[in-house]
C-alpha positions in Angstrom: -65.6 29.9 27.8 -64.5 32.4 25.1 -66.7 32.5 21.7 -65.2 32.7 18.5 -66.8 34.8 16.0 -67.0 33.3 12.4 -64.1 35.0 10.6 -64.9 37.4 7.7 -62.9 36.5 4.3 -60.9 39.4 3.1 -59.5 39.2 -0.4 -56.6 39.3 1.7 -57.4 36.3 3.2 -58.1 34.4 -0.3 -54.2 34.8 -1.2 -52.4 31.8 0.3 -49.1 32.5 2.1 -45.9 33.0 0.5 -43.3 30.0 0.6 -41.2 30.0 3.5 -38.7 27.5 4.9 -40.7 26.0 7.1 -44.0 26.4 5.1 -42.7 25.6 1.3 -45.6 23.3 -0.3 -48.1 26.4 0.7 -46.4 28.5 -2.0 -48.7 31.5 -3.6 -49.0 32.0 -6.9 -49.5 29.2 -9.7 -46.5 30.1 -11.3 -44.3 29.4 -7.9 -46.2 26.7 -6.7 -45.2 25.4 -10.1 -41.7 26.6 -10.1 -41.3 24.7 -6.7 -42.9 21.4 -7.8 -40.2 21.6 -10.4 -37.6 21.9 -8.1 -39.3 19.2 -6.1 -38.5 16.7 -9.1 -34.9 17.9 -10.2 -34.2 17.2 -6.6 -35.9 13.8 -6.5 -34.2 12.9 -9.7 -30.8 13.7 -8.4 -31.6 11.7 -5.1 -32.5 8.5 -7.9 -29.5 8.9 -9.8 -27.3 9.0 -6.6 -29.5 6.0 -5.4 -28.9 4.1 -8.6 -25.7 5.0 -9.0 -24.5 3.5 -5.1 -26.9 0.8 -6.5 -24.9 -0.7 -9.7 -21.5 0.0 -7.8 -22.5 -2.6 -5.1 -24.2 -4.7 -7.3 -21.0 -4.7 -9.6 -19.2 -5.3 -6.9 -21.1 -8.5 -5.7 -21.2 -9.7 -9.6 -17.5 -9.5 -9.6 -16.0 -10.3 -5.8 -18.6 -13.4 -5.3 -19.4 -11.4 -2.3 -21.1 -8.1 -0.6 -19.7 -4.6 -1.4 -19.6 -4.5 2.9 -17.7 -7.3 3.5 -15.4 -6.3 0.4 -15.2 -3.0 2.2 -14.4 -4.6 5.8 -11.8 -7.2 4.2 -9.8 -4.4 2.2 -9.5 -2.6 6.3 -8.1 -5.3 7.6 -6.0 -6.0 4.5 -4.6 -2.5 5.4 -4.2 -3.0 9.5 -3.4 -6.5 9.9 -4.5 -7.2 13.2 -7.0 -4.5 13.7 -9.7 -5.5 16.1 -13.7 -5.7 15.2 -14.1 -2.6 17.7 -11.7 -0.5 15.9 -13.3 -2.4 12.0 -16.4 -1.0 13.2 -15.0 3.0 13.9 -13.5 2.6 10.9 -16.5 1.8 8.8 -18.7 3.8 11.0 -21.0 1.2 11.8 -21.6 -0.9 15.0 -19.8 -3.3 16.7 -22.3 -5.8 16.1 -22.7 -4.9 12.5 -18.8 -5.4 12.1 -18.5 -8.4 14.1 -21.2 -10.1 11.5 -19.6 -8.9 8.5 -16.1 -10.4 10.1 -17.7 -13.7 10.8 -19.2 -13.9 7.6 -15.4 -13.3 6.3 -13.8 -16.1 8.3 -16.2 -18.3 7.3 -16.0 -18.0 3.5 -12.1 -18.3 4.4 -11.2 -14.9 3.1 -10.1 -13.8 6.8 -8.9 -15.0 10.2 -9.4 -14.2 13.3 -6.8 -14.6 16.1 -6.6 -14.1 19.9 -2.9 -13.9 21.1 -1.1 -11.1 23.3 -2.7 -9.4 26.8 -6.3 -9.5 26.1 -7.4 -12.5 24.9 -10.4 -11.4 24.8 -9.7 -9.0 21.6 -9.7 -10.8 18.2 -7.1 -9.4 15.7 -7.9 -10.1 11.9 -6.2 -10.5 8.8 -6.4 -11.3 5.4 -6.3 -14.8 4.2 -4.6 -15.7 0.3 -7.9 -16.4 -1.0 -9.3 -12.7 0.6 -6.1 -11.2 -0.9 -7.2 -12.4 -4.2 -11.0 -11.3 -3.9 -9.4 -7.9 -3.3 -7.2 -8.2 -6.5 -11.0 -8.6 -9.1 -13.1 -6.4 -6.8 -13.3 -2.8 -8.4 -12.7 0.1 -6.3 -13.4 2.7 -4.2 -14.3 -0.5 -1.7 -16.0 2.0 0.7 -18.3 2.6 -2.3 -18.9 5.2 -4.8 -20.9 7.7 -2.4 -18.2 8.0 0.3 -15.5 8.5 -2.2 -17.6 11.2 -3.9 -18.0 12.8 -1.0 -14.5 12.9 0.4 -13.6 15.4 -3.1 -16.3 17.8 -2.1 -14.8 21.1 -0.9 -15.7 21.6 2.9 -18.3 24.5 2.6 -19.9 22.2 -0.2 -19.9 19.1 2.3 -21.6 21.7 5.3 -24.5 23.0 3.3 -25.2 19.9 2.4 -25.4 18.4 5.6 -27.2 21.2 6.8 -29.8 20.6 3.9 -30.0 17.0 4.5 -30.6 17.3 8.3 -33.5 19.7 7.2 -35.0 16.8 4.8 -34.4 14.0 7.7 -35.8 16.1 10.3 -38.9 15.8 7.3 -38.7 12.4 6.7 -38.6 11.6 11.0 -35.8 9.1 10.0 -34.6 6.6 12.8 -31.3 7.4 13.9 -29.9 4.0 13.6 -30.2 4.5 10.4 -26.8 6.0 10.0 -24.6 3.3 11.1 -25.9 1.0 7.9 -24.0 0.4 5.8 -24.8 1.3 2.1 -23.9 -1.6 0.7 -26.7 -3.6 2.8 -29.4 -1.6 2.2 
């Protein structure tokens, strides 16, 4: 068995570390541990008001459309591919079959959609939009994929990869559940 001797402070010992990426809350001096709290917040502030703002869109959404920003989302796809299928509804939106399949069923049974089986595979429903979902579409404000994804979609591409990268470096953080990603916004 190996003894440890007691360690001997050293004023070199007393200084914390300097802030490094992978060690950034043990910052050194007051003034950049303070500096970095203060970035802390800007950041968290910017992370509410993107929050808030995806927020009221969907809640307007909802106050106007009588119905989910999701399922407004969902019915304004199928609006522009009669026919498409919940498999490909669910690429489209990025979310899961199963997710897609209950926004769809939720659809059909307000009467703002319908769901056929005809051709080859009558296994695979094809959907369209009823009158009444055509008219739901008409009041609903836009972007019907919400206000994040449309923001996103007008940053330039090295913008849209250092952010990614950052946010993968905050989730990695957070030890976020993968499934996570296929929710929609709208129904969080």
């Amino acid at each position: 068995m190996i003894s440890r001797m007691p360690a001997r402070k050293t004023a070199a010992a007393a200084v914390p570390p300097k802030a490094t990426a992978g060690n950034a809350t043990d910052a050194g001096a007051p003034s950049e541990r303070a500096a970095h709290a203060e970035a802390s917040v800007r950041v968290l502030r910017r992370f509410r008001s993107v929050f808030n703002a995806v927020k009221t869109h969907f809640q307007q959404v909802e106050k106007t459309a009588g119905v989910g920003g999701a399922q407004v989302w969902a019915l304004s796809l199928v609006r522009g591919e009669p026919g498409i299928g919940i498999g490909a509804l669910a690429r489209a939106m990025d979310v899961h079959q199963t997710t897609a399949s209950n926004l769809v069923r939720a659809l059909v049974e307000q009467g703002l959609a319908e769901s056929h089986r005809s051709g080859i595979d009558r296994r695979t429903a094809q959907l369209k939009v009823t009158r009444a979902g055509m008219r739901l579409l008409e009041r609903a404000p836009g972007p019907f994929a919400g206000v994040l994804p449309e923001a996103l979609q007008r940053l330039d591409e090295a913008t849209l990869k250092r952010l990614d990268a950052d946010l993968a470096a905050l989730l990695k953080l957070l030890q976020t559940d993968k499934r996570a990603e296929h929710i929609p916004l709208a129904e969080m």
